[in-house]
N, C-alpha and C positions, 0 to 999 in steps of 0.2 A: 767633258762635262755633259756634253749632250747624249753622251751612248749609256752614263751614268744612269739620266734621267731615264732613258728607253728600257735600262734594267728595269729599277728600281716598277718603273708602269707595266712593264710585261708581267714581272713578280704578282704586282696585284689583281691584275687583270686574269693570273692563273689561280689566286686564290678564292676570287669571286665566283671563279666556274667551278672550283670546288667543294662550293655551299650550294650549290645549285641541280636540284635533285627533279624527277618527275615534270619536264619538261614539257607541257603541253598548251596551245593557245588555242581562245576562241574565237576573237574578234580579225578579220582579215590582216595581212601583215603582208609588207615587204622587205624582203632582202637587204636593199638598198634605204633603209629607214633613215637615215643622215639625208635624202632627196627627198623627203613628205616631211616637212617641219611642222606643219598644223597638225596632221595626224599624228604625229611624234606626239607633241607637245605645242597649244596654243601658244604661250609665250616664247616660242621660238622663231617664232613670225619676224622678220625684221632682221635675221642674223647674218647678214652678206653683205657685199661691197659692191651697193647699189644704191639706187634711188626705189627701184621698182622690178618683181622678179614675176615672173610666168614659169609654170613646168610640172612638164606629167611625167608619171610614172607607168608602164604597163608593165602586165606578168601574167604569164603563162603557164600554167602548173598540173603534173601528172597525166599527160599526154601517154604516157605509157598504160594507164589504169583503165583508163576510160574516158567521157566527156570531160575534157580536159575545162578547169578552172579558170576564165579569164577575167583578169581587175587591172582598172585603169584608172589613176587618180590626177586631177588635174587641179593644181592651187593657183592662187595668184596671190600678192599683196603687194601693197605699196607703204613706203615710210612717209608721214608729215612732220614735219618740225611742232614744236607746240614754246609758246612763247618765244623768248630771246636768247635762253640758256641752250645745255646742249641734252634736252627731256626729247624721247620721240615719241609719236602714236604709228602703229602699225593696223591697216588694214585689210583684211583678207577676206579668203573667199574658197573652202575648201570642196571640194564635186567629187565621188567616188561611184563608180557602177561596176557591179561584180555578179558575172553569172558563173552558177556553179553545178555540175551534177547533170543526169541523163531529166530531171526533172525540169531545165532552164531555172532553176531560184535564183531570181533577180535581185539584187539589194541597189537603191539609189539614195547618196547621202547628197544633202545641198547644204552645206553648213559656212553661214557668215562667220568672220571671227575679227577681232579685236584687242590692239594690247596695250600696253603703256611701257616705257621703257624710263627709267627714272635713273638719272646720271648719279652716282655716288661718288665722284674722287671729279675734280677739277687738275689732275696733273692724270691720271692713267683712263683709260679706256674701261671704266667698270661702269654696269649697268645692273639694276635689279627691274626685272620684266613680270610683268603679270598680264598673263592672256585669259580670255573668255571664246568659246566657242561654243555654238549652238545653231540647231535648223532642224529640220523634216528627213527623216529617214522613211525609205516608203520599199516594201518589198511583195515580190509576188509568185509565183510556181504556175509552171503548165498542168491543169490537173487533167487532161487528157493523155499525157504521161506518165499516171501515176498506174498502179496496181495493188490489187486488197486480196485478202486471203478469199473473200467474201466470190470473188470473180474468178476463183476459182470452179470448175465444175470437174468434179472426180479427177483428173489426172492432168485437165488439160485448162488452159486460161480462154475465158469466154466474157470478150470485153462488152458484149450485152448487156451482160449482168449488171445490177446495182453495184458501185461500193463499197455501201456498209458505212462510209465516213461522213461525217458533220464536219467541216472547217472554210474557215477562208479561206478564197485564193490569193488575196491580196489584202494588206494593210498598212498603215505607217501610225509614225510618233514621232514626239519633239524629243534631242537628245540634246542631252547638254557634258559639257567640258570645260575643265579652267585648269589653270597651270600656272606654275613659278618658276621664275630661273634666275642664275648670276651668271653674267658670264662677265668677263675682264681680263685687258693683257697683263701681262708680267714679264720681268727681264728688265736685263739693260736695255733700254731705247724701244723699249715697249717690245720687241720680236716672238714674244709667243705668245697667246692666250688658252686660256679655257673656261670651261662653263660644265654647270653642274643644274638639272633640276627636276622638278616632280610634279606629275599632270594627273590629275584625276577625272577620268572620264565617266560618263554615265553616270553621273551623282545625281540625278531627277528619277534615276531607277524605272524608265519608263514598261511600257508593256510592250512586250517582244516576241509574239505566238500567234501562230496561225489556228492554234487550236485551242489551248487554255490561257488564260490567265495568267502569265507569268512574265514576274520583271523581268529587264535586263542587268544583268548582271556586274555591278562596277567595277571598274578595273584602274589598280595602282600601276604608274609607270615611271620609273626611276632613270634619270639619264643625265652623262658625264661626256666629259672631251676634252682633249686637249691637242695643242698645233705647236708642234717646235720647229723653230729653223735651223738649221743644219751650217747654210749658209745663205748669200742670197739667190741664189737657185733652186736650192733646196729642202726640202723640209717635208716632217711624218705629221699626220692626224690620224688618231685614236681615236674609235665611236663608240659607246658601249650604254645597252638597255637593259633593263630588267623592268618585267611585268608582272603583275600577281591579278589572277579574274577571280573570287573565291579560290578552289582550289589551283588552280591553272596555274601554271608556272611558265615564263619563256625567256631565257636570257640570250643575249646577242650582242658579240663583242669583235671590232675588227681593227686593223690599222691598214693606212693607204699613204705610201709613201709617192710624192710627189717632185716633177722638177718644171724648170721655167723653163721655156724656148726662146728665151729672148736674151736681155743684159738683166738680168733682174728686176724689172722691171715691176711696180704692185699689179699694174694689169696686163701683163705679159701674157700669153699663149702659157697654157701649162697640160703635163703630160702626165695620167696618176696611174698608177696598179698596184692593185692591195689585195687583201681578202677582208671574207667576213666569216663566223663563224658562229652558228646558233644551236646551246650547246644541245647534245642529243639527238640533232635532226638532219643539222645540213652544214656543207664546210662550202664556201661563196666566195670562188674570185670574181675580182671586179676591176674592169679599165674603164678610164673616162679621159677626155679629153676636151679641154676647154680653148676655144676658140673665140673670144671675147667679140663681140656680149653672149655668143651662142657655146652648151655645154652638151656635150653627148657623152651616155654612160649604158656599160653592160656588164650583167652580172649571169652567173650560174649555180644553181642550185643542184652540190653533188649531193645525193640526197646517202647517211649515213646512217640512219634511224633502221628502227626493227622493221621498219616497210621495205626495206633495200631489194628483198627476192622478187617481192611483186616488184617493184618501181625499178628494179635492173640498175639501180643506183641514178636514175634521174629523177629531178626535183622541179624545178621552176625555172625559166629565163627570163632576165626583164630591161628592159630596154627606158633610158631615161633622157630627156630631152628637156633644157630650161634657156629663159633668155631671162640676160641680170644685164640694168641698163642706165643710166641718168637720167634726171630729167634734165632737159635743156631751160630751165628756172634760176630763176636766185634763190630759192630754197631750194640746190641741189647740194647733196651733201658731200659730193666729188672732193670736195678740200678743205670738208672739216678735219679738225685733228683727234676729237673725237666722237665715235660714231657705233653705233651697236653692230658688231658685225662676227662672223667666223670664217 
């Protein structure tokens, strides 16, 4: 039954990369996009088997080109009960800093974030979430680094010279994000879940230029998953995004088969290696290892795109680090039966 199911989602998983044409993103990204839940998607805040989770993301990219790209994201949130049912609120807290380019352009995100999880079934683990995110995005350039045609003199660069340019070095704005999701188990004795949903970022369309006038640009994010058990040791997860920036396109689809170290235990030690695969650009194995409450993960980016001559076929590595933990409370959710989680 269960190798049925892994057809039948590979099938589709292969059909979806088939509509998926011109493959390009604007807004930063990681590899490991199932480890960044706010930046995925605010209503995904809450999704694990815990009370309270911490964890960063870094990556490292194009190291072979030039001033290599480095972005580090670091989330927190914590789950509270809300009344006496089984409704949660999720709180968060999303930080991102990303230098990029021979220029240093800096980008600093601080975005709070907020969700509600609303219990729909009193016999299964279903949930319909709705997240809000929003904060100060603030960026800035070394313009001592920069160079104009203008500084040019006949043959040769002569940083004397004026210029020629008008802009800022630095600016920011408030950006805003909201998001929906379901997610719920299914099966006999509840053993697998998934969840499906869609985040719409940058809907305030703020201003995003160092030199004119121009919004930034919204971006649709469409996202799906599913966890089957195999047995109780083992079991597949399936991650799969699609984005749309206006034109921009970027779709990212993986699976990470997983086993427990222990007697099957729900919080066992567990051991995963998977890929990830984004189509047009980059093909991303990935190991992680969970050592409860502590999780370390590593991925690579083989880079497959028309850049491959320059870039020698390397793309990006990124290294992931999270602690998921209880509270030592009476409202810890350690032995509810159910609970928002993936």
């Amino acid at each position: 039954m269960l190798s049925k199911k892994i057809y039948i989602l590979s099938l589709f998983v292969t059909l979806f990369l088939s509509f998926c044409q011109n493959i390009w993103g604007q807004d930063l990204h990681f590899s490991q996009f199932y480890e960044t839940a706010l930046l995925r998607n605010p209503s995904f805040a809450g999704l694990y088997n815990g009370d309270y989770r911490i964890q960063t993301v870094y990556r490292n990219q194009w190291n072979s080109l030039a001033t290599p790209f480095q972005t580090n994201a670091l989330n927190a949130d914590i789950k509270l009960p809300v009344g006496k049912g089984d409704d949660f609120m999720t709180l968060g807290l999303q930080i991102i800093t990303d230098k990029a380019g021979s220029v240093a352009l800096t980008t600093n995100h601080l975005l709070p974030a907020i969700n509600y999880h609303k219990s729909l079934s009193g016999n299964r683990n279903t949930y319909l979430s709705l997240g809000f995110m929003g904060g100060l995005v603030s960026r800035r350039l070394d313009f001592s680094r920069i160079t104009t045609n203008s500084q040019y003199d006949g043959f040769s660069y002569n940083g004397s010279l004026p210029s020629g340019e008008l802009f800022n070095t630095n600016y920011s704005f408030l950006d805003m994000n909201v998001g929906i999701s379901l997610h719920s188990s299914m099966g006999e004795n509840d053993q697998h879940s998934f969840f499906g949903g869609v985040a719409y970022h940058h809907f305030n369309k703020p201003i995003n230029s160092f030199y004119k006038n121009i919004n930034h640009l919204p971006k649709l994010v469409f996202s799906g998953g599913v966890k089957l058990n195999a047995d109780r040791v083992n079991y597949i997860t399936i991650h799969g995004d699609y984005s749309q920036q206006a034109q921009y396109k970027m779709a990212i689809v993986g699976a990470i088969l997983s086993h427990k170290l222990g007697d099957g235990d729900e919080f066992a030690n567990v051991f995963h290696v998977g890929a990830m695969y984004r189509y047009n650009d980059a093909f991303v194995p990935v190991i992680k290892l969970d050592l409860r409450p502590i999780s370390f993960s590593l991925s690579y980016d083989a880079n497959i795109s028309p850049l491959i001559t320059a870039s020698q076929g390397t793309g990006g590595i990124e290294f992931g680090l999270s602690y998921i933990n209880f509270l030592p409370t009476a409202n810890t959710s350690r032995d509810k039966v159910r609970c928002p989680k993936f």
